[in-house]
C-alpha positions, 0 to 999 in steps of 0.5 A, a space after each residue: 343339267 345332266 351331261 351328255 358325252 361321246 368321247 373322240 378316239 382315241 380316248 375311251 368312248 363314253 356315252 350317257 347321262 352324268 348326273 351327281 349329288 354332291 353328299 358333302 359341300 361346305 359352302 360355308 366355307 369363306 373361301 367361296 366368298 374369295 378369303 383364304 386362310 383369313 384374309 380376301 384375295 378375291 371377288 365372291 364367286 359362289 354364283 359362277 363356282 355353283 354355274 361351272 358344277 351344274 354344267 359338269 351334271 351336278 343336279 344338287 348338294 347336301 351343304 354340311 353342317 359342322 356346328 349349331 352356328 354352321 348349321 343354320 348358315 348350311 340352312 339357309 344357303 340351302 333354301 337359297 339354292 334348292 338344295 339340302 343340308 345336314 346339322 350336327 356338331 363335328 367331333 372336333 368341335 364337340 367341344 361346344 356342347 359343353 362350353 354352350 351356355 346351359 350345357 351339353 343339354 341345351 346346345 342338343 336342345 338348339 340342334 334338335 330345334 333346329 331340325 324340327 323347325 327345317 324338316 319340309 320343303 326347300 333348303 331341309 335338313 336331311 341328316 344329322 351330323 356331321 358327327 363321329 369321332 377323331 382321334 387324329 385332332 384330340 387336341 381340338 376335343 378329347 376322347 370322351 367328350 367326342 364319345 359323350 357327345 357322339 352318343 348325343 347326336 345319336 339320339 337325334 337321329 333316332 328322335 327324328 328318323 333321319 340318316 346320319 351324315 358321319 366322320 370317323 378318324 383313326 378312331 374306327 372301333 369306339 366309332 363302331 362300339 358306339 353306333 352297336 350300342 345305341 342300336 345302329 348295328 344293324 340294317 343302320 338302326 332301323 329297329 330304334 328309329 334310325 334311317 342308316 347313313 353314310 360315313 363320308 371322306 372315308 379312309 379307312 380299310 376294306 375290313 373298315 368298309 366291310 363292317 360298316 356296309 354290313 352294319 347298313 351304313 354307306 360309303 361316301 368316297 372324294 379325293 381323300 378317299 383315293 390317295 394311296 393304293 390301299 385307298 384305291 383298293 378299298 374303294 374297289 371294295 365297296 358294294 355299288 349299293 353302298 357307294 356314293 361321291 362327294 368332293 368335299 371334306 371332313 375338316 377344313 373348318 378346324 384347320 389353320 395355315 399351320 395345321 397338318 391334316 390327311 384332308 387339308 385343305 379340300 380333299 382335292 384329286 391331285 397329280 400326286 395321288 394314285 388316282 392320278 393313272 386312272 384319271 389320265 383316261 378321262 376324255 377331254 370332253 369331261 375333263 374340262 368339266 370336271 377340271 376347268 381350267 384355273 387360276 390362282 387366287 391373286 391372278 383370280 378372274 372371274 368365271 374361271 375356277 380358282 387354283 388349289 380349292 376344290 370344286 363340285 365339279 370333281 365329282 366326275 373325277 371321284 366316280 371316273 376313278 371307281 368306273 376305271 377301278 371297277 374295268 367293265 362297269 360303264 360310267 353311266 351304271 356308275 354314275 346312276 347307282 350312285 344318285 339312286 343311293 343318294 336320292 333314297 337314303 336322304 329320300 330326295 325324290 323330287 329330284 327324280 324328275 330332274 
């Protein structure tokens, strides 16, 4: 449901309709199931974690798919909940294609299936990806296979007209060579059957966002994307056209408990962040919507969220940064320019009417 808050003095007033599609959820993910790093510290809690985000005003998700497996389990948790999902092969695990049995062409040939049979209706595919390249994880997948099977889920895309749902790592000039080379260069490779896209979890640099905007490509921004000053100024920089919100991910099924990562574990908004001063402002209203009061898996209680693992409900928190970044824009302008980019690229208008 959408929220409706007036802010008490003498936090800043807030009026309006809050209202957020979560691009990027990896529901399937187990530690929504209560496992963590492997092993179960807690009751199944999806049901009550999915409560808490309708009531912070997410009205729905797009569950990532980051392998062929993955992506028919993001399908059907999709289908279950009225929501939408992506399918594609993530760098890292790029891999798979070419271990696949029949090879790179047979493993495509499945995703591509996969999308033909999952284009109506509830639970639908509405991107291909997640797909890019990561050169901060080569040991998962080397360059070139990255870059080989990269090129692959491109033609997907073009096949099918659908949006890409990408990931570019510390790897932002093969990521861009590639995308002009097979036609995504401009206004997101409309002229070879594309429809756009967004490259999610950004953090790369304004110059990085500019190219890509200008491209016809969208920003999907979270936690990871405000960590640092230079993050923040770049997220200033984005084009309200171009900006959408999200809280989860790119990575955290590739990590292991020994594993360094930029994302690990879930892309959360931290106190160590320098998103931090301008959350300080966010009314208590909303606060304790996006950031409900939790506690840790081994004291878990059930209907409470859970210490440390990131939620839907932070979305809030994602666009409150770029409202206070952007000093004039209301939250309410930000918050609708967001959906409306989000509802049109992936083409979701039933939920118009939401």
């Amino acid at each position: 449901m959408p929220v409706t808050v007036i802010a008490a003095k003498p936090t800043e007033e807030v009026k309006g309709k809050f209202r957020f599609i979560d691009i990027a959820v990896n529901l399937t993910d187990p530690v929504f199931r209560g496992y963590h790093h492997g092993r179960k510290k807690h009751d199944d809690d999806l049901e009550a974690m999915l409560e808490r985000s309708r009531a912070a005003g997410v009205v729905s998700m797009i569950i990532t798919g980051g392998s062929l497996h993955e992506s028919k389990e993001a399908l059907e948790l999709a289908r279950q909940h009225g929501f939408y999902a992506t399918v594609g092969c993530h760098p890292t695990r790029s891999a798979q294609f070419d271990q696949f049995k029949g090879g790179a062409q047979a493993y495509l040939a499945a995703l591509d299936a996969l999308i033909e049979g999952n284009l109506e209706g509830k639970g639908r595919v509405v991107a291909v990806g997640e797909c890019g390249l990561d050169y901060d994880r080569t040991h998962f997948a080397a360059p070139d296979v990255q870059k080989r099977n990269f090129r692959l889920q491109l033609s997907l895309a073009k096949k099918h007209h659908l949006p890409l749902f990408l990931h570019s790592r510390a790897a932002h000039a093969d990521f861009v060579q590639i995308l002009r080379e097979e036609g995504f260069g401009e206004a997101g490779g409309l002229a070879v059957g594309g429809h756009g896209g967004v490259v999610h979890s950004f953090t790369g640099t304004a110059e990085e966002a500019v190219e890509l905007m200008d491209m016809g490509f969208h920003i999907g921004l979270n936690g990871c994307s405000l960590k640092t000053a230079e993050n923040l100024a770049t997220a200033k920089a984005i084009r309200p056209e171009r900006i959408m919100f999200e809280t989860g991910p790119s990575d955290r099924f590739v990590l292991s408990p020994s594993d360094t990562d930029p994302d690990a574990p879930w892309c959360s908004l931290t106190s160590t962040h320098a998103s931090k001063a301008h959350l300080s402002s966010l009314p208590p209203s909303l606060k304790s919507l996006y950031f409900p009061p939790s506690t840790k898996p081994e004291s878990f209680v059930y209907g409470r969220a859970v210490k440390g693992r990131n939620e839907p409900t932070a979305i809030g928190g994602v666009a409150w940064v770029i409202h206070k970044l952007n000093d004039g824009i209301p939250f309410e302008k930000v918050t609708e320019k967001a959906w409306k980019n989000t509802v049109e690229l992936f083409r979701l208008h039933e939920l118009q009417a939401a």
